[in-house]
N, C-alpha and C positions, 0 to 999 in steps of 0.2 A: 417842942417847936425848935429849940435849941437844936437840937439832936439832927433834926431836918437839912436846917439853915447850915451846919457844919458840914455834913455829907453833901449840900449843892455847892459847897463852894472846893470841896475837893475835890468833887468830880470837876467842875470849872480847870480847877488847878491842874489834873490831869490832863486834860484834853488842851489845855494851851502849851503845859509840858511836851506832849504829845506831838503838837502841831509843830512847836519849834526845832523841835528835833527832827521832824520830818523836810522841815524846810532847809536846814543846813545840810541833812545828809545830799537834799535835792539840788544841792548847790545855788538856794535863792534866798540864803540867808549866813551871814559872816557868824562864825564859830564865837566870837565876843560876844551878837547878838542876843543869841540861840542862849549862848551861856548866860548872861542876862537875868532873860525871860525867865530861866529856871531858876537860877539862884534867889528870884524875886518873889515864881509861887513857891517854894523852898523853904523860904527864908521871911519872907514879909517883907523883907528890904532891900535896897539898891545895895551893891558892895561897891558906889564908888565913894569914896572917901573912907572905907573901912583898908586897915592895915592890909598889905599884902606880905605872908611870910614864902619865903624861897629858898 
C-alpha cells in the first residue's frame, strides 16, 4: 500500500511540475513562481528562508 501511495504522489508531483512549467513558458506565470512550485514537489520544502549561494 505504501508502494501505491508513493507512486500517486509522484505522479501528483509531476503533473504539477508539469503544469508550472507549462504556465511560465506560456507566460501566465512569473519564473520565481514556477520555480517555487518545483523546488517544493522537489524538495518537500519552501526554499525561502534556506541560504542562497551565488
Amino acid at each position: 500500500m505504501d508502494d501505491e501511495k508513493t507512486l500517486q504522489q509522484a505522479q501528483e508531483n509531476m503533473k504539477a511540475i508539469n503544469a508550472a512549467v507549462d504556465a511560465y513558458q506560456n507566460g501566465t506565470m512569473s519564473k520565481e513562481e514556477a520555480g517555487r512550485i518545483v523546488y517544493e514537489r522537489l524538495f518537500g520544502e519552501s526554499e525561502i528562508g534556506q541560504p542562497h549561494h551565488k
